[in-house]
ROSE-4610 file (N, C-alpha, C; in Angstrom, 1 decimal, always signed):
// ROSE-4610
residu = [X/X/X/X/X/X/X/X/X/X/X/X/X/X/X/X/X/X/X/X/X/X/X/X/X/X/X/X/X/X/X/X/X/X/X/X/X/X/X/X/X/X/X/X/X/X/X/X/X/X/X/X/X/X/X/X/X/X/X/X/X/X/X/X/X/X/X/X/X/X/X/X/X/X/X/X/X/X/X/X/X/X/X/X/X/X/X/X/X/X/X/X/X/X/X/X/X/X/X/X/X/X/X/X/X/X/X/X/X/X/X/X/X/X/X/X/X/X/X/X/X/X/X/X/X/X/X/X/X/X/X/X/X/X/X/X/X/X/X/X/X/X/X/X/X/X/X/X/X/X/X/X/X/X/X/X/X/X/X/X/X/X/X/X/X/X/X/X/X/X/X/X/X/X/X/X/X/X/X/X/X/X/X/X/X/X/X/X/X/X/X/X/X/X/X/X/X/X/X/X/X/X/X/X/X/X/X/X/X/X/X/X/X/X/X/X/X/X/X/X/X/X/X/X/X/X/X/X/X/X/X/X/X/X/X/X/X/X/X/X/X/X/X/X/X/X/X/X/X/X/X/X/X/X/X/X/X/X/X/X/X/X/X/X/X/X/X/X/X/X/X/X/X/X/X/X/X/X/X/X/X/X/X/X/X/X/X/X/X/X/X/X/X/X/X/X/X/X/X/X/X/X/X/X/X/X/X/X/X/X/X/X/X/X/X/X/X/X/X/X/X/X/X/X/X/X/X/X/X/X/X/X/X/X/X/X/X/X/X/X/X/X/X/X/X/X/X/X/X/X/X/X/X/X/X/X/X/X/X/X/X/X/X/X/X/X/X/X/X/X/X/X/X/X/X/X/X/X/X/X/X/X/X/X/X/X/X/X/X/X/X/X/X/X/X/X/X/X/X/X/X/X/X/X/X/X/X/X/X/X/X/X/X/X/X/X/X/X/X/X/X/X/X/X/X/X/X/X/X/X/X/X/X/X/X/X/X/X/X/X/X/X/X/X/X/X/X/X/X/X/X/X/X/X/X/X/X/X/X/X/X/X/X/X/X/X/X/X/X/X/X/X/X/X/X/X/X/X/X/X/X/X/X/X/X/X/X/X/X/X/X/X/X/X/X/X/X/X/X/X/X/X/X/X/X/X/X/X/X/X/X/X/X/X/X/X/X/X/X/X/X/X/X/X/X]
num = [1/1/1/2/2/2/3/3/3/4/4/4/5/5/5/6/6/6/7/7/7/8/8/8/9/9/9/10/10/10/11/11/11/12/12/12/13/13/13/14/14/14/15/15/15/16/16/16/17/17/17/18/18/18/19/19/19/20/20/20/21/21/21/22/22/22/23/23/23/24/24/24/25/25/25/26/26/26/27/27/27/28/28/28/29/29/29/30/30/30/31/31/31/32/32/32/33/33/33/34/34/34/35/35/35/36/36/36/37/37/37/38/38/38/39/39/39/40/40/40/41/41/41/42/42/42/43/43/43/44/44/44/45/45/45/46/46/46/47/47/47/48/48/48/49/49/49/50/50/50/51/51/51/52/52/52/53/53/53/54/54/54/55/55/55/56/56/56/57/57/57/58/58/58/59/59/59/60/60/60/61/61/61/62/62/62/63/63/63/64/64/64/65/65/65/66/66/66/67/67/67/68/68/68/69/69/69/70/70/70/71/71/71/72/72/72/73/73/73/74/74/74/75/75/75/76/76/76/77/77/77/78/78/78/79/79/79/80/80/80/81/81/81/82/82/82/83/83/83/84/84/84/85/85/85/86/86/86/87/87/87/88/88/88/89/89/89/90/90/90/91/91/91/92/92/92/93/93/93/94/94/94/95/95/95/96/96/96/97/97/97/98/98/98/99/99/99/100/100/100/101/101/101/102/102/102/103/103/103/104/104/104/105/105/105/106/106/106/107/107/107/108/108/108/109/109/109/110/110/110/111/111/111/112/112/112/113/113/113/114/114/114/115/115/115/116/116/116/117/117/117/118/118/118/119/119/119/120/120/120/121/121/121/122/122/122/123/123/123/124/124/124/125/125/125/126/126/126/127/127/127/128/128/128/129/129/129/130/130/130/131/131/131/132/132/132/133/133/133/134/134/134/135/135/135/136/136/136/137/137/137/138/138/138/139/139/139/140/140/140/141/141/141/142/142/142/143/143/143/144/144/144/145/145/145/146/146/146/147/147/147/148/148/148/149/149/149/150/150/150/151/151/151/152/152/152/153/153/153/154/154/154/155/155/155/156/156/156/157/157/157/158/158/158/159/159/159/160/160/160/161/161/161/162/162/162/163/163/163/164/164/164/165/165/165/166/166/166/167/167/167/168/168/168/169/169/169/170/170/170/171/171/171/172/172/172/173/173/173/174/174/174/175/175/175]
x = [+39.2/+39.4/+39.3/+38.4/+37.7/+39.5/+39.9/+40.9/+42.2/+42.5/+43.3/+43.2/+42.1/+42.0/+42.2/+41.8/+42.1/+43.1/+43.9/+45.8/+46.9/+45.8/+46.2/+46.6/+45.5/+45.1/+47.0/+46.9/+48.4/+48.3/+48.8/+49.1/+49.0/+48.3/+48.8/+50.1/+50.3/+51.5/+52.0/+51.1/+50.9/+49.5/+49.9/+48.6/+47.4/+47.4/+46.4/+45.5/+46.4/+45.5/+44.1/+43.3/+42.2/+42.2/+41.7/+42.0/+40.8/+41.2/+40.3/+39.3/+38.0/+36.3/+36.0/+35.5/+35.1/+33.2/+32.3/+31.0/+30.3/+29.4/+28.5/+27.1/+26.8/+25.6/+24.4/+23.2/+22.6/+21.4/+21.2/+20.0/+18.7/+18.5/+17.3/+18.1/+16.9/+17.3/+17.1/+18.2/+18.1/+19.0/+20.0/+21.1/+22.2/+22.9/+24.0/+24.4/+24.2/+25.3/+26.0/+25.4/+25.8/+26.5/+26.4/+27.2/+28.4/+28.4/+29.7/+30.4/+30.0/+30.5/+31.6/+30.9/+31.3/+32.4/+32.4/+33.6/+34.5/+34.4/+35.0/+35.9/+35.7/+35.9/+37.1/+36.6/+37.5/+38.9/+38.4/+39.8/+40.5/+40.1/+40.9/+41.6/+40.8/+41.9/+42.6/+42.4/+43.8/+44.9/+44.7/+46.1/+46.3/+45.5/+45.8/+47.3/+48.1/+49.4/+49.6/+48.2/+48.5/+48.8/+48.0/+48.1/+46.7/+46.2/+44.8/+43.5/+43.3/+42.5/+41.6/+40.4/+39.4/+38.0/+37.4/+35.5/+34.5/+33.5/+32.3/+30.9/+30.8/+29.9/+28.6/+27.3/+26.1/+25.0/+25.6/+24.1/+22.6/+22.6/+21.4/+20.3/+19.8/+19.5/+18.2/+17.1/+16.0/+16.3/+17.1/+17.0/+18.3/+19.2/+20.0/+20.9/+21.7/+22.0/+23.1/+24.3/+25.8/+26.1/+25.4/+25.8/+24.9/+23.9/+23.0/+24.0/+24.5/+24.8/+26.4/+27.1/+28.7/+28.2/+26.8/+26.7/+27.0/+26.4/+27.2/+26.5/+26.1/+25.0/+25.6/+25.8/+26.9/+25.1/+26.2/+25.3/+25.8/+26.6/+25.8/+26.0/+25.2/+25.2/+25.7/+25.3/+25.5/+24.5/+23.5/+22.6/+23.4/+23.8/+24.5/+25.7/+26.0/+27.3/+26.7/+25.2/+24.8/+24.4/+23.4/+22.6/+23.8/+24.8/+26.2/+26.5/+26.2/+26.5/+28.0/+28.3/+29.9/+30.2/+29.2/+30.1/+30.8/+30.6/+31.1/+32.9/+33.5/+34.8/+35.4/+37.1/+37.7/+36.5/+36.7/+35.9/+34.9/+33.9/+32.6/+32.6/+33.5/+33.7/+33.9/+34.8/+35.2/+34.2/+33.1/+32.1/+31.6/+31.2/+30.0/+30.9/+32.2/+32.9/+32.5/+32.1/+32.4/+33.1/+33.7/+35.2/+34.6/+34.7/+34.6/+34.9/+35.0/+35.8/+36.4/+36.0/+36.7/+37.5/+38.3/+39.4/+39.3/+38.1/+37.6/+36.2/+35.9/+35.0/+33.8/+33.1/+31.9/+31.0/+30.7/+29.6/+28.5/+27.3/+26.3/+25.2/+23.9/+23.2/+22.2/+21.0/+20.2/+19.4/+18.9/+18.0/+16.5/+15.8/+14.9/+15.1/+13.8/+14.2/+13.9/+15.3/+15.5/+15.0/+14.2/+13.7/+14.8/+14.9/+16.5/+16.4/+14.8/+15.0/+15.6/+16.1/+16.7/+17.8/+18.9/+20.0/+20.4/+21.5/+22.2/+23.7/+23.5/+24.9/+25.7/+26.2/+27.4/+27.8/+26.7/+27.4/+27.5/+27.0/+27.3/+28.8/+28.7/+30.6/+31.7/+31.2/+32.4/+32.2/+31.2/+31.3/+32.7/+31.8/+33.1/+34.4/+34.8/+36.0/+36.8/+36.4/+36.6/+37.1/+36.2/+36.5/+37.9/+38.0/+38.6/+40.3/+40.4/+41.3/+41.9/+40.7/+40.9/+41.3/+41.0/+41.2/+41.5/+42.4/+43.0/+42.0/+41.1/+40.2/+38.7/+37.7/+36.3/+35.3/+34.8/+33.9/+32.6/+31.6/+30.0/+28.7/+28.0/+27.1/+25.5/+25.3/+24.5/+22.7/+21.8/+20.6/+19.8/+19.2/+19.0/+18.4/+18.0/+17.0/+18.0/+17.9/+19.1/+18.5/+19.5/+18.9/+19.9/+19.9/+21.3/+22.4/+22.3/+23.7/+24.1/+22.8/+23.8/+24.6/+24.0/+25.1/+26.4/+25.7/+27.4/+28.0/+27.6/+28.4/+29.1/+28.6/+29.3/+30.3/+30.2/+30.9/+31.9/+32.0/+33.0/+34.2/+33.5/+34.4/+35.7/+36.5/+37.3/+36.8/+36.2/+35.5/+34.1/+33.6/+31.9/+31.5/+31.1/+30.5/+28.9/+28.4/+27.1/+26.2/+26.1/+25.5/+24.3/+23.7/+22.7/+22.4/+21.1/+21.0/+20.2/+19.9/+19.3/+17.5/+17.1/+15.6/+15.5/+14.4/+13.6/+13.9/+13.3/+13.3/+14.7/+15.1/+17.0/+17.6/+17.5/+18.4/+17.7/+16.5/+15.9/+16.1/+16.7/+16.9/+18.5/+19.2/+20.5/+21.0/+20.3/+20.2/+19.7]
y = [-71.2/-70.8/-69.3/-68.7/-66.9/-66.6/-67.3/-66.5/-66.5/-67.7/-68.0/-66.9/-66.5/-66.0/-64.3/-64.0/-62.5/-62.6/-63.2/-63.0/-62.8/-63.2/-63.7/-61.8/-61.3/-59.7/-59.1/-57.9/-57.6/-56.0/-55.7/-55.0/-53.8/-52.9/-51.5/-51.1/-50.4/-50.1/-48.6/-47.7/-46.6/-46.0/-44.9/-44.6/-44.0/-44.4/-44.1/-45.0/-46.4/-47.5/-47.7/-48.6/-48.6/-49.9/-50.7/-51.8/-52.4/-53.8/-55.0/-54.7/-54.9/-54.8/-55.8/-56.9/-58.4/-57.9/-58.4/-58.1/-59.2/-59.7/-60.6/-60.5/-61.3/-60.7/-62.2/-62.0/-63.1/-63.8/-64.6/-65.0/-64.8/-65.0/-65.0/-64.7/-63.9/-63.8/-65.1/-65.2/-66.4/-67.5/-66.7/-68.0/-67.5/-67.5/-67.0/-66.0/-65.3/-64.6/-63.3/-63.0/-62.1/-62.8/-64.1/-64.8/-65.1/-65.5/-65.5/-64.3/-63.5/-62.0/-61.8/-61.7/-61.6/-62.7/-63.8/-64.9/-64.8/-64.3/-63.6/-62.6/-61.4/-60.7/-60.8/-61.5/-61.7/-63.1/-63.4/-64.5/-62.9/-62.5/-61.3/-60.4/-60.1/-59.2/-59.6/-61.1/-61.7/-62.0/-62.0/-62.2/-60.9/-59.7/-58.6/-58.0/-57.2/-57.3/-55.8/-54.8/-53.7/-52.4/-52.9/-52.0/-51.2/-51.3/-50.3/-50.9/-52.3/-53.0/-53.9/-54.2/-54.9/-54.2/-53.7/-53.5/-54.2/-54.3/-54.7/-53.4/-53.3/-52.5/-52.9/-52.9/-53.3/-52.8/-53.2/-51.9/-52.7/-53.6/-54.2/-53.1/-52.7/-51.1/-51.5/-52.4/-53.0/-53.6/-54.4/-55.9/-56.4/-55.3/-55.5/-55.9/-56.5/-56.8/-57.9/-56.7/-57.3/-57.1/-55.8/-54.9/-56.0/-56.7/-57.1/-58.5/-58.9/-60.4/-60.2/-59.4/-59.0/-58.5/-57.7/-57.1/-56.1/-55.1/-53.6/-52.9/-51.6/-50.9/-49.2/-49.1/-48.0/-47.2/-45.7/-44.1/-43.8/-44.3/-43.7/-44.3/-44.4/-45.7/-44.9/-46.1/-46.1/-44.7/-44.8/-43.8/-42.3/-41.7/-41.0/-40.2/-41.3/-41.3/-41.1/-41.7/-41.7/-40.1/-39.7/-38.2/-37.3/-37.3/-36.5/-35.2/-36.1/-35.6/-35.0/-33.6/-33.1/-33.1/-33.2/-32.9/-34.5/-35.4/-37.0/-36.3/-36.8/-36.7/-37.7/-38.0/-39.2/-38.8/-37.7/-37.5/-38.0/-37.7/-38.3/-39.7/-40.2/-41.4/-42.2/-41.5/-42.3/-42.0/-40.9/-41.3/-42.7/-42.6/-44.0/-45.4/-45.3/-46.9/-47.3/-48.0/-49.4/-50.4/-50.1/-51.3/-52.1/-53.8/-55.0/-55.4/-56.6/-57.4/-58.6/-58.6/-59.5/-58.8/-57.8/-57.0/-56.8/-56.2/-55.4/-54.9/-53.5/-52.2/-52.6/-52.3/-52.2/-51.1/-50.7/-49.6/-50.0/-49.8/-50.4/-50.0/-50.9/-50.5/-49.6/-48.9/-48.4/-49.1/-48.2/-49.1/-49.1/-48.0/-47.8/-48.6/-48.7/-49.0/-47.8/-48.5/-47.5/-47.5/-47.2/-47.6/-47.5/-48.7/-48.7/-48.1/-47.4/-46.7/-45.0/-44.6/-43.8/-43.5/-44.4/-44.3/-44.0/-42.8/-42.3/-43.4/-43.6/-44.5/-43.6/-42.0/-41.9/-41.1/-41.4/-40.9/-42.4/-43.6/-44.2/-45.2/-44.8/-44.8/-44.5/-43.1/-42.1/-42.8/-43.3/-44.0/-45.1/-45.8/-47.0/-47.0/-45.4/-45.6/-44.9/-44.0/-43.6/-45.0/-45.4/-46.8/-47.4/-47.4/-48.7/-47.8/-46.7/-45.8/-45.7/-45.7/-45.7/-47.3/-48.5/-49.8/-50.7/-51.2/-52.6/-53.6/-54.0/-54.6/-54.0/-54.2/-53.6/-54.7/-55.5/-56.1/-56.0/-56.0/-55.1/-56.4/-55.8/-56.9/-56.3/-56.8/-56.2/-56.9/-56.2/-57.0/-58.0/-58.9/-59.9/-59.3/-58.3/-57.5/-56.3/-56.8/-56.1/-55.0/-53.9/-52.4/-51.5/-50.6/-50.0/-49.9/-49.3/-49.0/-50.2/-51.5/-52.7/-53.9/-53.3/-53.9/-53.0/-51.6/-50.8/-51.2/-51.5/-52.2/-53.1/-54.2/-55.3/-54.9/-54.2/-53.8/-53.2/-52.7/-51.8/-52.7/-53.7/-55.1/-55.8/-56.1/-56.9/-58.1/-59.0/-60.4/-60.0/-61.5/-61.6/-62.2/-62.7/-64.1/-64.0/-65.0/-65.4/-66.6/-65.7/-66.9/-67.7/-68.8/-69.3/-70.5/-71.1/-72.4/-73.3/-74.5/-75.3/-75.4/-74.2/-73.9/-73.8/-73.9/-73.5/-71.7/-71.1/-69.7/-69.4/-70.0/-69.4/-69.4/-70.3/-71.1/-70.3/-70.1/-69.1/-67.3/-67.2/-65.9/-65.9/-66.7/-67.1/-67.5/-67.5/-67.5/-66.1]
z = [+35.2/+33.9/+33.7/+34.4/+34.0/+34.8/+36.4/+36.2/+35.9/+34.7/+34.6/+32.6/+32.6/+30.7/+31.6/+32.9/+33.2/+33.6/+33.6/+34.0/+32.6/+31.9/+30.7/+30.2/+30.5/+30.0/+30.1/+29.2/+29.2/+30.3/+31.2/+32.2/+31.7/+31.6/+31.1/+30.8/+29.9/+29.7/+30.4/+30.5/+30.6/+31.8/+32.5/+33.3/+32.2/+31.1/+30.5/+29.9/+29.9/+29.2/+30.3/+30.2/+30.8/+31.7/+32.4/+33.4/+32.8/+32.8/+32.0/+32.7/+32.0/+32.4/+31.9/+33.0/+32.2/+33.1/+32.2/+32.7/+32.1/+33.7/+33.7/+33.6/+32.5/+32.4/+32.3/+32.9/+32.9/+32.3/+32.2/+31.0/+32.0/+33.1/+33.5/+34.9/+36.0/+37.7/+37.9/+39.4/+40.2/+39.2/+38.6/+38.1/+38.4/+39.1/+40.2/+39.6/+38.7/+38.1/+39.4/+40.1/+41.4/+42.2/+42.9/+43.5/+43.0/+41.4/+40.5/+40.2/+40.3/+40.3/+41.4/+42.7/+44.5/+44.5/+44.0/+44.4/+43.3/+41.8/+41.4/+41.0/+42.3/+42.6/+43.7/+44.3/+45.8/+45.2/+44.4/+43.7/+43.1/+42.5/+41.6/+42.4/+43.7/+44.7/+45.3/+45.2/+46.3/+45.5/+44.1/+43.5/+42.7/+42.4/+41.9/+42.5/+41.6/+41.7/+41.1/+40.7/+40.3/+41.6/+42.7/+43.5/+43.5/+42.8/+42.4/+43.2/+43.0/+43.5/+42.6/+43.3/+42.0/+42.6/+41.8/+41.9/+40.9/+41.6/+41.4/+41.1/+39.7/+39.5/+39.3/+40.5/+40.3/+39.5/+38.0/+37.2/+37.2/+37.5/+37.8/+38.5/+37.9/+38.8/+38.9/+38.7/+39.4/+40.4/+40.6/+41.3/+41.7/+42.0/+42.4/+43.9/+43.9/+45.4/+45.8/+45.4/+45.1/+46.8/+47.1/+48.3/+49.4/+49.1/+50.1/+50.3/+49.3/+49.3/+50.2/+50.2/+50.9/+52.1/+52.5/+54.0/+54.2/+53.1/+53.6/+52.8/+53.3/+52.7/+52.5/+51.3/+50.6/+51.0/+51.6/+51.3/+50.2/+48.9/+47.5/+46.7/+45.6/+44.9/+43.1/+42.4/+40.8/+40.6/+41.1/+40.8/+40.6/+41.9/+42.0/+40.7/+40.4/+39.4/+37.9/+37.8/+36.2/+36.1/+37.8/+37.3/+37.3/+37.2/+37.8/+36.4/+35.4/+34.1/+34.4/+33.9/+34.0/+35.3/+36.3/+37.8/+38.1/+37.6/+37.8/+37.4/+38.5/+38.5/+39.7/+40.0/+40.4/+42.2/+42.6/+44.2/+44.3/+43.0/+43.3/+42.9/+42.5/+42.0/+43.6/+44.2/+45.5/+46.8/+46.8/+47.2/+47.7/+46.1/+45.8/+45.6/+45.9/+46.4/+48.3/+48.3/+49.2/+49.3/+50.6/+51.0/+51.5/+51.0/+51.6/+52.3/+53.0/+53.7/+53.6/+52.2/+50.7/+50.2/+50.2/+49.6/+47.7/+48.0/+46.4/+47.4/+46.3/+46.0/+45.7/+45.9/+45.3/+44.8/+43.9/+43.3/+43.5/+44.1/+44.3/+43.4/+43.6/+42.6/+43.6/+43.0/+43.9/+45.2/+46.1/+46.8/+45.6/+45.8/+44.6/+43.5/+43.2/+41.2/+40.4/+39.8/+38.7/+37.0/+36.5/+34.9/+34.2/+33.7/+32.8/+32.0/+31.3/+29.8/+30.3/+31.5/+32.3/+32.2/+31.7/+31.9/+30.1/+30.7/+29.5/+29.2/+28.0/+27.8/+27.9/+27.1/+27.2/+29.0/+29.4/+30.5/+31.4/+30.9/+32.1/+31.4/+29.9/+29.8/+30.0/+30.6/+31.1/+33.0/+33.4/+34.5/+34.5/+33.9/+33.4/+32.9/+32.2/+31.6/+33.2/+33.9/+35.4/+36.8/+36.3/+37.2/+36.4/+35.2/+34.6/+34.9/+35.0/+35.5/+36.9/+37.6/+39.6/+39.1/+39.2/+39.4/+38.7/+39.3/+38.2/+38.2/+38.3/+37.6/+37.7/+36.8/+36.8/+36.3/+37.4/+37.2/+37.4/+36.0/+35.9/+36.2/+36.8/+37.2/+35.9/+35.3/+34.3/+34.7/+34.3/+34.6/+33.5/+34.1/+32.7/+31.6/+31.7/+30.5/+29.6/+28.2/+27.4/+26.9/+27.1/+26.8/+25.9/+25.2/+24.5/+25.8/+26.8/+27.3/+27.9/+28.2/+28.5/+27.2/+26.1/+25.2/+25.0/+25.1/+25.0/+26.2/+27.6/+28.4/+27.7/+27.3/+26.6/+25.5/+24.6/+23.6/+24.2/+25.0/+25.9/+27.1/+26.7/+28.5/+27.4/+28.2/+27.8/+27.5/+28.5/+28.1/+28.6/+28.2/+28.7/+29.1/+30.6/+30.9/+30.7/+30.4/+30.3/+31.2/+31.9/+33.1/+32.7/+32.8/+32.8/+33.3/+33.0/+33.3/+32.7/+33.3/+31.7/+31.9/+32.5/+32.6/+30.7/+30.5/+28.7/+28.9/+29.9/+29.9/+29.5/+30.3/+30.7/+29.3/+28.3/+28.1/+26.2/+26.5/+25.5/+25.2/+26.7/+26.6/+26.4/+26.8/+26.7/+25.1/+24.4/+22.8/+22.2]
């Protein structure tokens, strides 16, 4: 169904429109929402048709581990790209991508933890509107804990999945 409503999405018309950003976000760790992301991801690049490709952006920037779960350990991550401020451009952009062996990108999240009250929203929107430009699809891996720039994430995605499960915690934060 998620890939049958992103096919649905209408194609850019122009090199200026932006490439769908669907972002998963989760009610509590340890409810797949990273595993659903990664097989997500790899259905999207096998039938993507733009030429651009599909990525996976890890902002999970505690506890993250899109990069651990695929097997490949990026020298530069999300981090990179948020402290960039004006120097963030398409180079440094392609830095901090990692090629799979599932045929889509990954942005990774830090090894470090990162304090989420750290991150500047409008720069980690000019992150995302950069990506949504390099790539025909942008998929955000968000951390269970909601902060201003991860609802402007959300405000900002084409769709929104909500992972969870039927724990009391889960299912409370998931409300």
């Amino acid at each position: 169904q998620i890939l049958d409503a992103s096919t649905r999405l209408a194609e850019p018309s122009n090199p200026c429109d932006l490439a769908p950003m669907i972002t998963v976000a989760r009610s509590t760790g340890g409810s797949g929402a990273s595993t659903l992301i990664t097989h997500l991801a790899a259905a999207l690049a096998s039938i993507d048709d733009s030429g651009k490709g599909v990525c996976v952006i890890d902002l999970d920037l505690q506890s993250g581990d899109v990069a651990s779960y695929i097997g490949v350990e990026p020298k530069v991550t999300i981090s990179a790209l948020l402290e960039a401020g004006e120097r963030l451009d398409s180079q440094l952009m392609r830095s901090a991508i990692t090629q799979t062996r599932y045929g889509y990108s990954i942005i990774a999240a830090p090894e470090a933890i990162t304090p989420l009250d750290t991150v500047d929203v409008d720069q980690l929107l000019r992150v995302l509107t950069l990506a949504r430009r390099h790539f025909g699809h942008v998929l955000v891996d968000l951390p269970a804990v909601w902060t201003n720039w991860s609802l402007s994430t959300v405000v900002a995605s084409s769709e929104v999945l909500l992972v969870t499960d039927l724990s009391i915690a889960s299912l409370r934060q998931a409300r």
